[in-house]
N, C-alpha and C positions, 0 to 999 in steps of 0.2 A: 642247201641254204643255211646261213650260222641263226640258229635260234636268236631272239628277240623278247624281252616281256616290256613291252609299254605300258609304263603308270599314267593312265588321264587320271588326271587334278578335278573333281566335281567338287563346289561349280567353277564354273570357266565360261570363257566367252562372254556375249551381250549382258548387263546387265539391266535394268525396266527403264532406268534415266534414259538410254541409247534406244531401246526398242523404239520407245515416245517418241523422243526425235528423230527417227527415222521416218517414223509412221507420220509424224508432222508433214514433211515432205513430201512425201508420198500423197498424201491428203490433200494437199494444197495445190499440186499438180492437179490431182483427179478433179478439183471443185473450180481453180481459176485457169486451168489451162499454162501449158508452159510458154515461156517461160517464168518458171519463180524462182527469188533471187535469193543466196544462202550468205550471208557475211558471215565468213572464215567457215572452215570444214565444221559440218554439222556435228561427225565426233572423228574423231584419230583413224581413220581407217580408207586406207590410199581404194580398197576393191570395193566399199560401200560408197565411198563419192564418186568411184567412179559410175557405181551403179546408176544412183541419182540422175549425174551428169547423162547419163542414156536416157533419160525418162524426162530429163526437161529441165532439170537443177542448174543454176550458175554462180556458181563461188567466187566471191568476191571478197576482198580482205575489210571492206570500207564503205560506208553506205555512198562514199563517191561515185564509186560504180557499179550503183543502182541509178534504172530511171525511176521517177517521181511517181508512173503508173503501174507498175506491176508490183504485186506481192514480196514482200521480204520477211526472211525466217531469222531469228538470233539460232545463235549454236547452241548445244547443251550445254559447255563453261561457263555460260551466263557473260553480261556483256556490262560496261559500266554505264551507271544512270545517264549518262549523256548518248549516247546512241538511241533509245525510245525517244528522248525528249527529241533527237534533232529528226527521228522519222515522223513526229506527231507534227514539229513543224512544216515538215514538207507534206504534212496530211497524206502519208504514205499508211499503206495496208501491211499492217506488221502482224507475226504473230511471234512467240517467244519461247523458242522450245527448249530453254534454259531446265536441266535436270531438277526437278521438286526440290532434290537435297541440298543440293548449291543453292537456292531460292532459300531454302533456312538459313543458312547461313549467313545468308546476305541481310534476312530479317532481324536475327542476331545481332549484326552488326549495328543497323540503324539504331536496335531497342540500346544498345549498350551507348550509341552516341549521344545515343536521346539522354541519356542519364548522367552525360556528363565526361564519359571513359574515355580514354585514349584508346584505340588497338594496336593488338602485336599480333599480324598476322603469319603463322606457321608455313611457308610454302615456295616456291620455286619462281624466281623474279622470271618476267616474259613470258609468263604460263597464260592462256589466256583466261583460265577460271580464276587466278590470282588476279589478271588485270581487271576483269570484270568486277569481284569481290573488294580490292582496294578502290574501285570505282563508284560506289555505292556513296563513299564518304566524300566530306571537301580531302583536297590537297592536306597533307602532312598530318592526319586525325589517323592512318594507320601506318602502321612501322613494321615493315617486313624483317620476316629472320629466318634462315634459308639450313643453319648448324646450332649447334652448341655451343658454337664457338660467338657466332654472330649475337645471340642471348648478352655476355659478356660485353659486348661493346655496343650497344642502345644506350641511347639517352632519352629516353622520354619526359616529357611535362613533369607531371609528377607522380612520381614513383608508387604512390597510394590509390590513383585513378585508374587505376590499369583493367583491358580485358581480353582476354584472348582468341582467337578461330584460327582453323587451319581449313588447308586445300581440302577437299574430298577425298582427293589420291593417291593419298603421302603413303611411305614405309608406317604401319603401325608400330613397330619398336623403333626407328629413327624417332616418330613424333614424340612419343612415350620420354626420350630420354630430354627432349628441346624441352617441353614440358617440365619435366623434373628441373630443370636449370632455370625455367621461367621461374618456379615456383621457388626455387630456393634464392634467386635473388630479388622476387617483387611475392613477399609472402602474401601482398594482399589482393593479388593479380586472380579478375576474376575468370572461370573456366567456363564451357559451353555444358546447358544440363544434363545434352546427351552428345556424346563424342561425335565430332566433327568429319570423321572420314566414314564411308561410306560404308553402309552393308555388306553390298557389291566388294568394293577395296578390301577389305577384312576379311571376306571370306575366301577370295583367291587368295588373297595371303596365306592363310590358316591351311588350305589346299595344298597348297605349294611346301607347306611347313613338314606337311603329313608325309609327302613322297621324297621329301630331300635326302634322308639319310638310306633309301633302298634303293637309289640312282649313282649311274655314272656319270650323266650328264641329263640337262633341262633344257627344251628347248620352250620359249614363249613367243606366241603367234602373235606380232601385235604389229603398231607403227612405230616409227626412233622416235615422232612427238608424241606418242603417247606414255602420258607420266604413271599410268597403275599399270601399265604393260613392262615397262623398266622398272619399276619398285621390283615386280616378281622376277626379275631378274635377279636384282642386289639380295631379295628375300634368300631365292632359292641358294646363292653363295654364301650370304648371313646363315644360311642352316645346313652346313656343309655338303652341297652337293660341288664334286670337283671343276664342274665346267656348265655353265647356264651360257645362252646365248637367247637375242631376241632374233626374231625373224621376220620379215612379213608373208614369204607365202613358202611354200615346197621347193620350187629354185633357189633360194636362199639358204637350202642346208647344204653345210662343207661337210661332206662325209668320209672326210679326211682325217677331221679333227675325231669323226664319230668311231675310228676304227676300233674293234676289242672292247666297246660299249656292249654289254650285254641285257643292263637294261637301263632304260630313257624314260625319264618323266617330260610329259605333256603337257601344257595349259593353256590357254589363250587370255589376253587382255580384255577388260570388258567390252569394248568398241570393234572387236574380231569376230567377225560373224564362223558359225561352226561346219560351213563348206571348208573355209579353209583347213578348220582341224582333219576332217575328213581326207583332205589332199594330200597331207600331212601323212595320216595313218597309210592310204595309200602309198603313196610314195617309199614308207618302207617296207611296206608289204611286196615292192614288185623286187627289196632289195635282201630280206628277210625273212623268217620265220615267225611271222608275229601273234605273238599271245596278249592281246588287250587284258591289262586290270583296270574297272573303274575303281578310285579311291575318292568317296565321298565324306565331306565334313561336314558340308551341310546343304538342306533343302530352302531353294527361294518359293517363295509365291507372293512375291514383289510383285504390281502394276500398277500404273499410274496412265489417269486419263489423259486425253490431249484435250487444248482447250475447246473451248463450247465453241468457238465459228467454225473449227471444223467438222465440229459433228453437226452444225445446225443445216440445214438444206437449202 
């Protein structure tokens, strides 16, 4: 068998926004009996909704296709202020398992409307924690910018009101450079007090950063709608490893492309539960010699509670 050394990327996998929401679900089954209803995938991950969908979940894009009597869950990208309000009219039982951190950001947003600002939000048009997040305000109060390029052609109100937020999930050095272009044509454009992308986001980054240049290729366990699963994609090729590709499960690897790979870095997307990675290590091991290295950046002891009706009895 041709030797192998595998770089896992620590951390990887779930990050505590996703745990939450899962465990939302999960909980809400256990207390109201299935079915309970999920508008849009609870997070990016085709093998945890389908898990859900076993246990009593039903995924729906739109409180349309919900009835007015069972339980409804928001996703973790958070959702725009008009979906609560149109559940509270139909005096539906919602609970909001919207990620804490995206919930800042959203409070962010309001405080800075409140004051007057325009936004320029940092992020990926169709996303739905973008759609959610530019949801929060009326019509045309944020202005989305997707490049660098995009910065250059805004017109905002006025130029001196300005304030800015990004997605959770963005590239750290993509955001970093929008940023620098925000800043150098609206000097007075205000920033968030603590950066806008996520722990979680950052630290697989930084993971990913650590093992690019001792790799011949990367592969990342995630979903194609998953946007921090694709950032460490672009990361790991931004820090020259020759060949990143994403995946979602062990069937998914072209071991074609892998041939005279001697060694392969690892990671998973936050919303990739660590069976898969598991499958993963498997899957080469029936094909290789494999020498696991962990390569750690950093340690989480992130958690975040779910809300109080589900812990109440």
């Amino acid at each position: 068998m041709t030797p192998l050394t595998l770089y896992l990327a620590a951390p990887r996998g779930f990050c505590a926004g996703v745990d939450r929401a899962i465990k939302i679900v999960e909980m809400a089954i256990e207390k109201w009996g299935a079915p309970v209803y999920v508008r849009h995938e609870i997070v990016h991950n085709r093998f945890v909704v389908d898990g859900l969908r076993a246990k009593g979940a039903v995924f729906v894009e739109e409180l349309d296709g919900c009835p007015d009597d069972r339980p409804v869950i928001f996703s973790a990208h958070g959702v725009p202020k008009a979906v609560p309000a149109e559940a509270a009219r139909r005096q539906m039982l919602y609970v909001d398992a919207t990620c804490p951190l995206v919930s800042k950001v959203h409070i962010e947003a309001e405080r800075h409307h409140e004051a007057g600002l325009q936004m320029v939000m940092i992020g990926h048009a169709g996303h739905p924690e973008t759609l959610g997040t530019m949801g929060q305000l009326p019509e045309g109060e944020v202005i989305l910018v997707e490049t660098v390029a995009d910065v250059a052609r805004i017109a905002p109100r006025d130029p001196e009101r300005l304030a800015f937020i990004t997605q959770t999930t963005l590239s750290v050095d993509d955001t970093a450079d929008i940023v620098a272009a925000l800043r150098a044509r609206f000097p007075a454009i205000i920033g968030p007090h603590k950066e806008d992308i996520c722990y979680a986001t950052t630290n697989r980054q930084e993971a990913v950063k650590a093992i690019a240049g001792r790799i011949g290729a990367l592969l990342v366990i995630g979903a194609p709608n998953s946007s921090n699963s694709r950032r460490l994609v672009e990361v790991g090729r931004a820090a020259g490893c020759p060949f990143a590709q994403l995946i979602q499960r062990a069937d998914d690897i072209d071991w074609r492309v892998l041939q005279g790979v001697t060694a392969l870095g690892l990671t998973a997307g936050a919303s990739a539960p660590e069976v898969l990675v598991n499958e993963v290590i498997d899957a080469f091991r029936a094909r290789y010699e494999v020498t696991v290295e962990m390569v750690e950046t950093a340690r989480e002891h992130v958690e975040f509670k779910v809300p109080r009706v589900l812990r109440q009895p």
